[in-house]
C-alpha positions as CSV (number, residue, x, y, z in Angstrom):
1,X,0.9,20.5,6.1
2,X,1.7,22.0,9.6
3,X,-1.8,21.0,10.8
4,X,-1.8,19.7,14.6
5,X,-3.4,16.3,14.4
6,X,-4.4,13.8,17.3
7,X,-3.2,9.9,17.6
8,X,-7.1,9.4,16.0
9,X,-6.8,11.3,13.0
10,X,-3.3,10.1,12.5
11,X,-4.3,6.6,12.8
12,X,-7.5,7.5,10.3
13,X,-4.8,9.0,7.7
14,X,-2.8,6.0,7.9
15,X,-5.3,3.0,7.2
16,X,-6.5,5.6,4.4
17,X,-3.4,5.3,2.5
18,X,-3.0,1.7,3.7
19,X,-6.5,0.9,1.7
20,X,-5.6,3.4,-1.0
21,X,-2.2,1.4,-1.2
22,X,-4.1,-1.9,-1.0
23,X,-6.7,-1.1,-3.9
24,X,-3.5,0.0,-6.2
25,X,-1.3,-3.5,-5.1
26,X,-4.7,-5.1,-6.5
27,X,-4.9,-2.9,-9.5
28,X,-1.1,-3.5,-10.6
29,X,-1.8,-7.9,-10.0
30,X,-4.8,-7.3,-12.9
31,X,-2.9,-5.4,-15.2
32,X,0.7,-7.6,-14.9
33,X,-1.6,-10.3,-16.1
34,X,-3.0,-8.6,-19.6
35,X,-0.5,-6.9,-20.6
36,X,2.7,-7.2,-23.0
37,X,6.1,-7.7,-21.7
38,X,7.1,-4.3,-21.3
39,X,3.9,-3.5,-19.4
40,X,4.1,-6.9,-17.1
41,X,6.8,-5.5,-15.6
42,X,6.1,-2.3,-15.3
43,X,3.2,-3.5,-13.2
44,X,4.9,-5.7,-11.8
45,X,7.3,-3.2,-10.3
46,X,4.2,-1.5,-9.2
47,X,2.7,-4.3,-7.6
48,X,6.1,-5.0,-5.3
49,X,5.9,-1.1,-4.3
50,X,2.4,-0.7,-3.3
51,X,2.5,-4.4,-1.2
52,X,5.8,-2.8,0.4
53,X,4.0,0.0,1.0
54,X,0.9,-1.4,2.6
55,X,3.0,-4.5,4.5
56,X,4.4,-1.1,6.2
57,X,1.5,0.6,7.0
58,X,-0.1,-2.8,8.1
59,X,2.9,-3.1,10.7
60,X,2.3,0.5,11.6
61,X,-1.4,0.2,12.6
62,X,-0.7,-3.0,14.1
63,X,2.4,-4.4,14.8
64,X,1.4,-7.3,17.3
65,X,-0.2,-9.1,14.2
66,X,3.3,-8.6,12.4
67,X,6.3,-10.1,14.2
68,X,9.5,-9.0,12.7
């Protein structure tokens, strides 16, 4: 964790867990649609934390293409 890191390999990191975050939002939208009750909105929930997530990390790699 205390590893000294350039603006590159921050940037790298970032649109890694951006994509990571991306692939999950997408995996949460499948399941809230074949699943139970209990289970649609538990994925649900999912789904509105890993979009917030990403929207973030979208804003953070480039926040001319997000006005706000």
């Amino acid at each position: 964790m205390s590893d000294v890191v350039d603006a590159d390999e921050l940037l790298r990191r970032i649109r890694a867990a951006r994509d990571w975050a991306a692939e999950r939002e997408a995996g949460s939208r499948e399941q809230a649609g074949d699943a139970d009750r209990a289970e649609a909105f538990a994925a649900s929930m999912n789904f509105a934390a890993f979009s917030a997530v990403r929207e973030v990390l979208d804003r953070i790699i480039d926040p001319a293409n997000h006005p706000g």
